[in-house]
C-alpha positions as CSV (number, residue, x, y, z in Angstrom):
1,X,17.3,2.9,-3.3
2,X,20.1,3.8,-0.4
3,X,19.5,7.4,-1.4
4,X,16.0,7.8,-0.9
5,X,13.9,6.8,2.5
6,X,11.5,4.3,1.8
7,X,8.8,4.6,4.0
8,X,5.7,2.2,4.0
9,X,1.8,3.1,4.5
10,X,0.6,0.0,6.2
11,X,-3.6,-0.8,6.3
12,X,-5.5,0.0,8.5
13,X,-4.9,-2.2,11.5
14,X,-0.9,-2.1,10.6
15,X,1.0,-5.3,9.6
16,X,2.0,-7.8,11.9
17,X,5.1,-9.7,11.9
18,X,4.3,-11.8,9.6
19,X,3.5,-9.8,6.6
20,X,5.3,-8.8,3.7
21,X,5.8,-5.0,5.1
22,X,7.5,-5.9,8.1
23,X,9.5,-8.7,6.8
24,X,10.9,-5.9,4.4
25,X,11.4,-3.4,7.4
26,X,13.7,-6.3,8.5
27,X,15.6,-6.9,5.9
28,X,15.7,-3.6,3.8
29,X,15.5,-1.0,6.4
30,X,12.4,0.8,5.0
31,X,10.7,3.3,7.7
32,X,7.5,2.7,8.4
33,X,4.7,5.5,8.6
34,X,3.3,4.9,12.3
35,X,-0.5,6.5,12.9
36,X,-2.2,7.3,15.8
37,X,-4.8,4.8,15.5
38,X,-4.9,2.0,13.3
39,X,-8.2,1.0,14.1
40,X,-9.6,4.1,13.6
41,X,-8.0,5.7,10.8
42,X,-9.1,9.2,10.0
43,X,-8.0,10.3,6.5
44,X,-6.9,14.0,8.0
45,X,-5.1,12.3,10.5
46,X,-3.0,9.8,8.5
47,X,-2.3,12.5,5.6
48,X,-1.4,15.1,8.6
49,X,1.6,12.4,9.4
50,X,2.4,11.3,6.0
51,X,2.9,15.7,5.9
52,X,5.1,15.9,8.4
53,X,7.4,12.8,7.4
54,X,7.9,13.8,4.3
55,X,8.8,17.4,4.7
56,X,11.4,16.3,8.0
57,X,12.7,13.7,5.4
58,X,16.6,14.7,4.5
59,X,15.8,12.8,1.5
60,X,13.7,12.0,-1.1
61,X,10.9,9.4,-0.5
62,X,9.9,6.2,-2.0
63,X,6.5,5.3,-0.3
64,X,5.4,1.4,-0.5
65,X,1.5,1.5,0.4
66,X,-1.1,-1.8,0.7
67,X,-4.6,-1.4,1.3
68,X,-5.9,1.9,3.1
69,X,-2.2,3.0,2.7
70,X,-2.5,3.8,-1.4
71,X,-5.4,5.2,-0.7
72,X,-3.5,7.6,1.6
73,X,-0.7,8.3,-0.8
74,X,-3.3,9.1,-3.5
75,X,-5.3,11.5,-1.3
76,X,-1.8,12.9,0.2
77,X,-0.3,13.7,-3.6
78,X,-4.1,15.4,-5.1
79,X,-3.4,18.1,-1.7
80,X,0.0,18.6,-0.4
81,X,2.9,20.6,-2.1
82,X,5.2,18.6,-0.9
83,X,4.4,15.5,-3.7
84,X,7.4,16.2,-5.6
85,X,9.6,15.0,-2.9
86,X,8.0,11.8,-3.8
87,X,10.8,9.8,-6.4
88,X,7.9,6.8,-6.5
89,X,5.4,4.4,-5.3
90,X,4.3,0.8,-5.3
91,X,0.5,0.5,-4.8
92,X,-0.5,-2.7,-3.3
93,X,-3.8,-4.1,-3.2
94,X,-5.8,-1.0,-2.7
95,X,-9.0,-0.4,-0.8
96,X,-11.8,0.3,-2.4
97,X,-13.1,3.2,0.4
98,X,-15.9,3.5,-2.3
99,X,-17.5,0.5,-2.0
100,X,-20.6,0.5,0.3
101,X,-19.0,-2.1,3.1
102,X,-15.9,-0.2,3.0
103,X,-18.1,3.4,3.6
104,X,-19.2,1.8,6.5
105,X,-16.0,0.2,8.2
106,X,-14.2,3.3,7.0
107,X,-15.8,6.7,7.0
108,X,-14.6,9.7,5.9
109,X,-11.9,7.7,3.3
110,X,-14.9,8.3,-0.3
111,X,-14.1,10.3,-2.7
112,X,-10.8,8.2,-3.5
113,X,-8.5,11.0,-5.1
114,X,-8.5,9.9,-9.1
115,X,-6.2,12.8,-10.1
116,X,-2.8,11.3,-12.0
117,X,0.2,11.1,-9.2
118,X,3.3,13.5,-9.5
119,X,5.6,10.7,-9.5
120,X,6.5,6.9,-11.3
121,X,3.9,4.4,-9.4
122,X,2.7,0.6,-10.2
123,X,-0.3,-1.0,-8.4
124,X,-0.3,-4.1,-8.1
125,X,-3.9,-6.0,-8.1
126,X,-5.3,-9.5,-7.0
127,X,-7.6,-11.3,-8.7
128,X,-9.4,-11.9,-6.1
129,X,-9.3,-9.3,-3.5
130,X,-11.7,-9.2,-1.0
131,X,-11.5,-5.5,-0.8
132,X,-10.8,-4.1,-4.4
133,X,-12.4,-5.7,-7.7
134,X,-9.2,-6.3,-10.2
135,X,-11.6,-4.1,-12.4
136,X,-11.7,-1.3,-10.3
137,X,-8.4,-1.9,-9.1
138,X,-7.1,-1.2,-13.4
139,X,-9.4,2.0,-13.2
140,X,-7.3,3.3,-10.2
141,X,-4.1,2.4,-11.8
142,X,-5.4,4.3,-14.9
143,X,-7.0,7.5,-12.9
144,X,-3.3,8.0,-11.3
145,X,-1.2,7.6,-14.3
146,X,0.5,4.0,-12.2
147,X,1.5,1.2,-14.2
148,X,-0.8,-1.9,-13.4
149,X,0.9,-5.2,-12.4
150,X,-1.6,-8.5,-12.3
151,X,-0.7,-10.2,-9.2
152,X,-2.8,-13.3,-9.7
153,X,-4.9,-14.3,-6.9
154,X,-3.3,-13.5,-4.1
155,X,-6.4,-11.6,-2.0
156,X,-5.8,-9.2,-0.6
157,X,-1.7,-9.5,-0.3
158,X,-2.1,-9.8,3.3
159,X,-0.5,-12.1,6.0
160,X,-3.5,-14.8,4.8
161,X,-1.7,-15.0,1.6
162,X,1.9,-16.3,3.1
163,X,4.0,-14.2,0.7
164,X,6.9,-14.6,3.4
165,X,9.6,-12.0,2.0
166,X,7.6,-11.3,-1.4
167,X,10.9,-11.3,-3.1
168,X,9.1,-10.5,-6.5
169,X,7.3,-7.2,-4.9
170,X,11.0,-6.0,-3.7
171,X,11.8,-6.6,-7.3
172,X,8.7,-4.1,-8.2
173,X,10.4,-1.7,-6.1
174,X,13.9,-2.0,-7.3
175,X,12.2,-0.9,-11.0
176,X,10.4,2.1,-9.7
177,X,14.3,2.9,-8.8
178,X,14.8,7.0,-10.1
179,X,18.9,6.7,-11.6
């Protein structure tokens, strides 16, 4: 993946040092997608930035999203123009922004876009996510065209779930690799 930027779409309060995102920013090099606010996200906002990143990229973009983040990327690809510079995406764990607690903590992030992605994706669901049903979780994946990976019962893939490096995940994104 030398040739494209990989950028991550962290939740919505970030990731801490400790999580699998960072731990990859470490080791990999991927860029990761600063916001504003993470405690307030606005979906305008976030997609405004994801916008601008992508269009000052020299090179393509792989985007590796958990949480709020693939619900960004989803949103982003259904209204910008600039999708196709997208090679790819790994989904992880998305948020249901659907779901009545989530309309609350989160405002402004329902309707979840459910049109196909321009580009190769996989999400990979929990069994037991705190913040996504696997069920609904499997109706995203089919809504944007991603291949669906069962991640067992992990939650919600967060720093709770001690996944140190997630070596397999980095293996998820080596697939979604465009020769």
């Amino acid at each position: 993946m030398k040739s494209a930027l990989i950028l991550t779409l962290p939740d919505w309060h970030g990731a801490g040092p400790d999580h699998w995102l960072s731990r990859w920013e470490l080791l990999h090099g991927p860029q990761r997608l600063e916001q504003h606010d993470w405690q307030r996200p606005l979906r305008g906002d976030w997609s405004a930035r994801l916008q601008e990143t992508v269009i000052d990229s020299p090179r393509p973009v792989v985007l590796v999203a958990h949480g709020l983040g693939c619900i960004l990327a989803a949103w982003w690809a259904a209204h910008s123009g600039q999708a196709h510079r997208v090679q790819a995406a790994l989904l992880v764990a998305p948020t249901d922004t659907e779901a009545e607690d989530a309309r609350q903590r989160l405002p402004g992030w329902a309707p979840i876009a459910q049109q196909p992605l321009p580009f190769a994706a996989l999400l990979v669901a929990s069994r037991n996510d705190p913040h996504c049903r696997f069920e609904r979780a499997q109706a995203l994946a089919s809504a944007w065209g991603a291949g669906l990976v069962d991640g067992g019962a992990c939650g919600h893939f967060d720093t709770a779930a001690a996944l140190g490096d997630w070596p397999a995940g980095y293996a998820l994104l080596a697939s979604l690799k465009k020769d």
